[in-house]
ROZA-443704 format. One record per residue: residue in one letter; x, y, z of N, C-alpha, C in turn. Coordinates in steps of 0.1 Angstrom, whole numbers, padded with zeros to 4 digits, always signed. Layout:
REM ROZA-443704
AXYZXYZXYZ;...
//
This chain:
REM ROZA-443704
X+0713+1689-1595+0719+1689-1582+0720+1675-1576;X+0712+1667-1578+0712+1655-1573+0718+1647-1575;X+0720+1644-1589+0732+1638-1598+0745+1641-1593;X+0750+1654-1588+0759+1659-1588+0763+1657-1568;X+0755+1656-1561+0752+1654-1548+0756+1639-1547;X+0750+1628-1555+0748+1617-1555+0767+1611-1560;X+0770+1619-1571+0781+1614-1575+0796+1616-1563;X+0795+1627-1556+0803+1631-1549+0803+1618-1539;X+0789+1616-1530+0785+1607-1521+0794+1590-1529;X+0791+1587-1537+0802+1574-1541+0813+1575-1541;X+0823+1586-1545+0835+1586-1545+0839+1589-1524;X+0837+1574-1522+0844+1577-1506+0859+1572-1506;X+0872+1582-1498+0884+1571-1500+0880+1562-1490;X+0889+1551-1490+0894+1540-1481+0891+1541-1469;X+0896+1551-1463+0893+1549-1446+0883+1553-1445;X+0872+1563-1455+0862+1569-1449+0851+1557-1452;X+0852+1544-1465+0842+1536-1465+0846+1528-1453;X+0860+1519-1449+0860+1515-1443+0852+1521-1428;X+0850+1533-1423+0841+1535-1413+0833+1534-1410;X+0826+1538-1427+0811+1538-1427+0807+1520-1430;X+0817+1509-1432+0810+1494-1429+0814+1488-1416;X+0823+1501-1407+0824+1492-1393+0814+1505-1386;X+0806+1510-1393+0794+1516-1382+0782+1508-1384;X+0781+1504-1396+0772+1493-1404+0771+1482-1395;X+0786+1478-1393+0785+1461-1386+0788+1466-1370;X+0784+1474-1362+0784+1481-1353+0793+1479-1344;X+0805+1480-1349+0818+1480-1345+0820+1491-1332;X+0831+1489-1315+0830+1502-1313+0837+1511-1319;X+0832+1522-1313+0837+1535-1323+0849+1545-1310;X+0855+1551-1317+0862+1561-1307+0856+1572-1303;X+0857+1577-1295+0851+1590-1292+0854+1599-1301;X+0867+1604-1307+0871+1610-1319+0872+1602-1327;X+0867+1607-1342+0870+1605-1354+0867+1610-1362;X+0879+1615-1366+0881+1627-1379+0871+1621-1391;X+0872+1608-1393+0866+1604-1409+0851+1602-1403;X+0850+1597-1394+0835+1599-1387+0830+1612-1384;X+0836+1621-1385+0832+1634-1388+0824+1639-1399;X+0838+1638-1407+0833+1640-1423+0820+1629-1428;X+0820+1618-1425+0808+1613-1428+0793+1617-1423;X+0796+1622-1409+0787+1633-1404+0781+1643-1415;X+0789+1651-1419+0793+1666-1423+0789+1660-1438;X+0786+1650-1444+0781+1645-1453+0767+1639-1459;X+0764+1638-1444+0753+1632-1442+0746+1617-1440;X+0758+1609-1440+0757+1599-1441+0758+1585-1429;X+0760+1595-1417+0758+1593-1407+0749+1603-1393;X+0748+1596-1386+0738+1601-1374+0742+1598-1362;X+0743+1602-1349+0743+1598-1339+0731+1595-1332;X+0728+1584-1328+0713+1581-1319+0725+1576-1304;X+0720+1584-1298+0725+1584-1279+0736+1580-1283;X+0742+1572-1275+0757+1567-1272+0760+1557-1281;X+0755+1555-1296+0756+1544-1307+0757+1557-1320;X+0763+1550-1330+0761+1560-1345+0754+1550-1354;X+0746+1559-1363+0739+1548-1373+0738+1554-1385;X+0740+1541-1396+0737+1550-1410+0724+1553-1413;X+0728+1566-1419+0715+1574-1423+0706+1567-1436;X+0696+1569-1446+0692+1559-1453+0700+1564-1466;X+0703+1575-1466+0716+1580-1483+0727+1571-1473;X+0733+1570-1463+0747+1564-1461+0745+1547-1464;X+0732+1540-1460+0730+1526-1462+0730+1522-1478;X+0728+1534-1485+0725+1532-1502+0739+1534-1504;X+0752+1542-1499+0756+1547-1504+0768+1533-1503;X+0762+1524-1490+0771+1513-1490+0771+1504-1497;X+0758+1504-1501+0752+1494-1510+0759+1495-1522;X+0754+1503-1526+0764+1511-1540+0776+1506-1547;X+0786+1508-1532+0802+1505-1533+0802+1493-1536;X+0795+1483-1528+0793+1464-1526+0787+1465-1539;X+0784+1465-1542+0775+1462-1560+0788+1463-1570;X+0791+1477-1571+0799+1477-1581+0815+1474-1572;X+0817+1467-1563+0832+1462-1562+0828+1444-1566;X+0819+1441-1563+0812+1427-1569+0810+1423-1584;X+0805+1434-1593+0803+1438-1604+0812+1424-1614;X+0819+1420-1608+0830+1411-1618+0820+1403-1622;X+0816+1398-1615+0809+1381-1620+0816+1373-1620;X+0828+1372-1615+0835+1363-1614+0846+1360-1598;X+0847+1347-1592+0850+1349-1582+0865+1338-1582;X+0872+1340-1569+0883+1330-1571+0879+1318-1561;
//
């Protein structure tokens, strides 16, 4: 189950990582957001009062992405 939990959690599209690294770099947020929803509804976010913060699976899960989009070893 975990494996299987865990794998889902990496495959984020586009707009839903890009959310979760402008809630990271504490960007403001809109009062609606559909993809900030779903990140909710995923677990990977939290609301503390009138700010949102990643959860500690959503901080791994950023981590994650940054590692393996880095992964080249090689830079320009």
């Amino acid at each position: 189950m975990t494996d299987k939990k865990k794998l889902k959690l990496l495959t984020l599209s586009q707009p839903q990582r890009a959310t979760l690294e402008g809630l990271s770099n504490r960007r403001p947020q809109l009062p609606t957001d559909p993809i900030r929803d779903e990140l909710v509804a995923l677990g990977l976010v939290v609301k503390q009062g009138p700010k949102w913060a990643l959860t500690p699976t959503g901080k791994k899960v950023l981590a994650a992405g940054s590692n393996r989009r880095n992964a080249g070893g090689f830079s320009v």
